[in-house]
N, C-alpha and C positions, 0 to 999 in steps of 0.2 A: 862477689862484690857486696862490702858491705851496706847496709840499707842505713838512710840519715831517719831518724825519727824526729817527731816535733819536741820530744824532753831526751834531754839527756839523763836525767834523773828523776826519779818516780819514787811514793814510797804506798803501800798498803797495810791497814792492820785490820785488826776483826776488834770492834768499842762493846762495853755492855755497863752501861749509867757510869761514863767516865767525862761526860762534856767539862767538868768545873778542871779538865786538865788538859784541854783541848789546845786552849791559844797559847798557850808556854808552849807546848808541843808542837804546835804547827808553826809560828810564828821563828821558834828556837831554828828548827830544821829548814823551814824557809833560806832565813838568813844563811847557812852551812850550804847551800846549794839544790835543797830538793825544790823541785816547780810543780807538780802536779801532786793532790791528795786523794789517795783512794780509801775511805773509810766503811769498812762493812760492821754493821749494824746487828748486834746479834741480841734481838728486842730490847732495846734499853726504852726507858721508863721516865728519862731525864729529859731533860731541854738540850738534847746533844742537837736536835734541828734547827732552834733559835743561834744555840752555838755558833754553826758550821754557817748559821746564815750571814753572821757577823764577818766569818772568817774568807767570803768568798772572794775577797781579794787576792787570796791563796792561792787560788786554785782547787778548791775541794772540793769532793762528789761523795753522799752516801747512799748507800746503796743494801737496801732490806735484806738480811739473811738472816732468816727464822729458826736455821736447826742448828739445836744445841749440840757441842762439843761436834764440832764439826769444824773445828779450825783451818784443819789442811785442805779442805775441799775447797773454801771460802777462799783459799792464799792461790790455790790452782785456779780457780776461777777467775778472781781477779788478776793472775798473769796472762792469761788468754784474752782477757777483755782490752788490758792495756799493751799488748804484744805490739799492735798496731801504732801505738804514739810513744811508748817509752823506749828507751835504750837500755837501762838499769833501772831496777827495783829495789827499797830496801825494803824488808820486812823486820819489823821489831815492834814492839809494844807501845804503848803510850804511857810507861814508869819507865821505858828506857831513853838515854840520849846519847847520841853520836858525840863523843869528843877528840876531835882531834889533838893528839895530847904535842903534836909537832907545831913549828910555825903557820902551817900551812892553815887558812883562813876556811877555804872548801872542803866539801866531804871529796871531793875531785881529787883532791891533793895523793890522797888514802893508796889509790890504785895504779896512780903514772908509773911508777917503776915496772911496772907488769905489763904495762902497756907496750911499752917499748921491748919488750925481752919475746923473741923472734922464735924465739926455741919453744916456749909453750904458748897457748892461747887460754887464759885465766877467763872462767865462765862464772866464777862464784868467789865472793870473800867472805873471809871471817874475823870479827872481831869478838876478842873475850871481853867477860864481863865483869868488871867491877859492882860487887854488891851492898848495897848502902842499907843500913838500920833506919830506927824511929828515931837516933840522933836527938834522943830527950823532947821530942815533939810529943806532944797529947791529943792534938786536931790539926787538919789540911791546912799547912804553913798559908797565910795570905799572899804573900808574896811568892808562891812555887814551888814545887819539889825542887829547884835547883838550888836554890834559896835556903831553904828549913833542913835540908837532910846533906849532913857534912859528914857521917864518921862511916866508915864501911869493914865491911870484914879485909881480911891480910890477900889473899888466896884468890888469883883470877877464874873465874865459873868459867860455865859452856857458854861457846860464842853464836852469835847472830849473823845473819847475812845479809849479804849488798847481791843482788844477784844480775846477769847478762840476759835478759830474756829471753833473746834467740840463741843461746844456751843449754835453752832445758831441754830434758829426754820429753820426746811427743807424750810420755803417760801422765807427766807432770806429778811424779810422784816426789812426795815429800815428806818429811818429817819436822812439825811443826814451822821450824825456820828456816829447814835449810831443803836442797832442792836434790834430783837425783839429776846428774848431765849428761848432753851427748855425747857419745865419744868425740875425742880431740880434743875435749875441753876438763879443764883442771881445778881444784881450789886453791886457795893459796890465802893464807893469813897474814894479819897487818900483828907486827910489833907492839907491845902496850906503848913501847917507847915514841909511838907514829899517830895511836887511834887505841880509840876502847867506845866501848858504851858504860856508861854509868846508870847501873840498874838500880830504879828506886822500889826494890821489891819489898821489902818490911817498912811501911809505913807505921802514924801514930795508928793504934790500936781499930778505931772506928772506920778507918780506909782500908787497913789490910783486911778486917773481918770481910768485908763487901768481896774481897778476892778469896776468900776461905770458902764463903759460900756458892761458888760458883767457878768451874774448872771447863774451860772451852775447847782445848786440846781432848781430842782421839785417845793420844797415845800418854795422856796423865792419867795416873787413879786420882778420884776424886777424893782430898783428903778426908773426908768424912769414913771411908771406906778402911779397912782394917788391910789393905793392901800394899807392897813394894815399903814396905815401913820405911827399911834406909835408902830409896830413892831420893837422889840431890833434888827433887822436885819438892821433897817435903821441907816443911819447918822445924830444921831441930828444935828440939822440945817441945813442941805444941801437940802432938799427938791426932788424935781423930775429935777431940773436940770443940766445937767453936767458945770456949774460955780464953778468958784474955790472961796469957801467962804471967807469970810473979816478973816482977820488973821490965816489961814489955820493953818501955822505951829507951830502956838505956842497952838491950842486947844486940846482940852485931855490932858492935862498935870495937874493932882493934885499930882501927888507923884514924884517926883525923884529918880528913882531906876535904881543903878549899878552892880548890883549883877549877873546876868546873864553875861552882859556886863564885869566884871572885872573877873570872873570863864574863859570864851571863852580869854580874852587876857592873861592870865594864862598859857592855855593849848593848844593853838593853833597859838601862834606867835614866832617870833622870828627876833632876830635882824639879819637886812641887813645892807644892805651900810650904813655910817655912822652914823651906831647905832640908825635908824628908825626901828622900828617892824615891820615887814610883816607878813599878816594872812594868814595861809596855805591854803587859798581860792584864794587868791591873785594871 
């Protein structure tokens, strides 16, 4: 018998001085269907606690985890802590964002097909990644990463998960995002043509450095380190140095894409003084 939890939808990430991208993020995913926020804390240094205080209409909780590169234990932890009130988890980053690229309004929408199909019991989804550049940005767009970074490479990456809590194998073993199951239960991936995430991984130069110096994941080399060179984890061309490459801001950019970007000013702005839009992150 299935058990009703208090959320149908939950999401968890591991933060390290990322609060100035907090309320886009939280506020974005809000709306799409998540209701509860689990945010593990891995020393940051910033105002992510005045942030999250503003945000507590959300539903948000942080929660101190001190050990560095220690991502997957934080992500297992945190599904143990929330086992008892979520139903689903997602775990993805705070540069990435759930879009649903179908009509469908909810991150809910993503999974029904599966729900109903009697033959498997779907414990985990996956969605691929679309990867977005510095999109000729020089500094953290005012208005959001949704906003400021429109053009991304061609080539969908590795995807992220939505996971079923009481799903997962008791070791809770994982890799970075995704989770290992019990038996009977299945993966199953959503179509780009249905859902994607839109990963804002190459920022303008001064925000991606902060992610160059610092790699939270187990199972990344730290790009400083002369290791896994052609790992899809590195930055082509950047090398093991923290130098800001010859035309930073205009690389990664094969597609120009506004789709995310003109859905978010749609639904989340509106006009101020003299008929400027303000994003309700603003």
């Amino acid at each position: 018998m299935e058990v009703t939890r208090k959320y149908f939808l939950c999401s968890c990430t591991m933060v390290f001085n990322v609060a100035k991208f907090l309320k886009e993020w939280v506020i974005f995913h809000s709306k799409l269907g998540v209701e509860r926020f689990f945010f593990y804390d891995n020393n940051s240094e910033d105002n992510v606690t005045a942030v999250l205080e503003d945000l507590k209409q959300y539903n948000v909780s942080r929660h101190f985890w001190p050990w560095v590169k220690s991502q997957e234990a934080g992500f297992s932890h945190c599904a143990l802590r929330a086992e008892a009130e979520c139903t689903w988890m997602v775990y993805a980053d705070v540069d990435e964002f759930i879009y649903p690229t179908a009509a469908q309004k909810k991150v809910f929408g993503l999974w029904r097909p599966w729900q109903s199909n009697k033959m498997i019991t779907v414990g985990q989804i996956f969605l691929g990644c679309r990867v977005f550049g510095p999109s000729g940005q020089q500094t953290h767009p005012v208005t959001g990463v949704t906003q400021g970074y429109t053009c991304r490479t061609r080539k969908l990456q590795r995807h992220k998960s939505i996971v079923l809590l009481g799903a997962l194998d008791p070791s809770l073993l994982n890799v970075v995002h995704h989770f290992q199951l019990r038996p009977g239960y299945a993966n199953a991936s959503v179509p780009s043509s249905k859902g994607v995430i839109n990963h804002y991984k190459y920022q303008a130069w001064d925000e991606f450095r902060g992610k160059f110096r610092r790699r939270v994941s187990a199972y990344v080399s730290d790009w400083k380190q002369k290791k896994n060179l052609d790992s899809n984890d590195r930055t082509p061309g950047l090398g093991t140095q923290e130098v800001e490459p010859v035309n930073w801001k205009h690389k990664f950019c094969e597609v120009n894409d506004t789709s995310l970007r003109d859905y978010v000013l749609r639904e989340f702005s509106q006009r101020g003084r003299r008929g400027v839009r303000q994003m309700a992150w603003q």
